[in-house]
C-alpha positions in Angstrom: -154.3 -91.2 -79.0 -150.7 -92.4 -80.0 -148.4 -90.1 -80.6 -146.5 -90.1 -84.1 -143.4 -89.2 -82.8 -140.9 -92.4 -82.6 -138.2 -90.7 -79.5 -141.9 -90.0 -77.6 -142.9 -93.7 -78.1 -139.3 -95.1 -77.4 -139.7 -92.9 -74.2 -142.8 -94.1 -73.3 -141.5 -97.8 -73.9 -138.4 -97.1 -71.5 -140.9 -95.6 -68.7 -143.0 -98.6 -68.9 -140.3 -100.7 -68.8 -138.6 -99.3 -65.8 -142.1 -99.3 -63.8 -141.9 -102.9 -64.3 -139.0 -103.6 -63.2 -139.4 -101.1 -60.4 -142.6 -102.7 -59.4 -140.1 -106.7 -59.4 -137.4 -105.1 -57.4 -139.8 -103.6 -54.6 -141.6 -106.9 -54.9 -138.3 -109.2 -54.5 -137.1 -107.0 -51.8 -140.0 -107.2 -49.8 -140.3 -111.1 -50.0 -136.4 -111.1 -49.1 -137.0 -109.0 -45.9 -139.8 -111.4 -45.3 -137.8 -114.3 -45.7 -135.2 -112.9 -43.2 -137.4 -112.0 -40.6 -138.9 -115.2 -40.7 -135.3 -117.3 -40.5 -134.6 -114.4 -37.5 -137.5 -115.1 -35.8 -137.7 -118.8 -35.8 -134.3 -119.4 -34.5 -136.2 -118.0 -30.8 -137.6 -119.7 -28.6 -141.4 -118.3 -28.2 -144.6 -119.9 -26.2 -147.9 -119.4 -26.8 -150.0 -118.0 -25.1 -152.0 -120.8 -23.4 -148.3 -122.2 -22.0 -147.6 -118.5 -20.9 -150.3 -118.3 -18.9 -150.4 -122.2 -17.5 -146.6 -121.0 -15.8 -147.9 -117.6 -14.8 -150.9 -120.0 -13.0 -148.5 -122.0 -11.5 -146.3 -119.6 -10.2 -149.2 -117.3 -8.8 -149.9 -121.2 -7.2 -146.2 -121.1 -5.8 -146.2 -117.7 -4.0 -149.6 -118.8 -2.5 -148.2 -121.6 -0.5 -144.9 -119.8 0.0 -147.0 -117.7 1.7 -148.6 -119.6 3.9 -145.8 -121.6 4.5 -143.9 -118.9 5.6 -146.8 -117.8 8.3 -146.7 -121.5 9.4 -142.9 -121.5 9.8 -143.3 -118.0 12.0 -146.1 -119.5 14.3 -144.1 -122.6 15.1 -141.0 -120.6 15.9 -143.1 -118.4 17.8 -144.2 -121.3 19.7 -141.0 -122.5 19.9 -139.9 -119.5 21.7 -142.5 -119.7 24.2 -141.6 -123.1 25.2 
């Protein structure tokens, strides 16, 4: 039901009208904080995951054979001592 009244319809008019543009300013504003996190984030330098965990392979790798390198070096001195 419509009301007769012109200043209710006018009123109505102006609500509906700012709901819009509400609605196009959150919209706009969440596209623009979109945009920026997306220029923010591409200026770093990230890896995916398979590369992460190829480097965390080889380094788990590395330590191994420091390792045993390291018990190698000590029994050579060792027998180097006894000599």
């Amino acid at each position: 039901m419509q009301s007769q009244n012109p200043l209710i319809a006018d009123f109505v008019k102006l609500a509906n009208s700012a709901a819009g543009t509400f609605a196009g300013m959150t919209r706009e504003a969440r596209e623009g904080a979109r945009e920026r996190v997306k220029e923010a984030m591409g200026g770093m330098d990230f890896v995916s995951r398979e590369e992460f965990d190829a480097v965390k392979a080889m380094a788990s790798k590395a330590r191994e054979e420091n390792e045993k390198l390291a018990e190698r070096l000590a029994a050579l001195e060792a027998k180097l001592a006894d000599s």
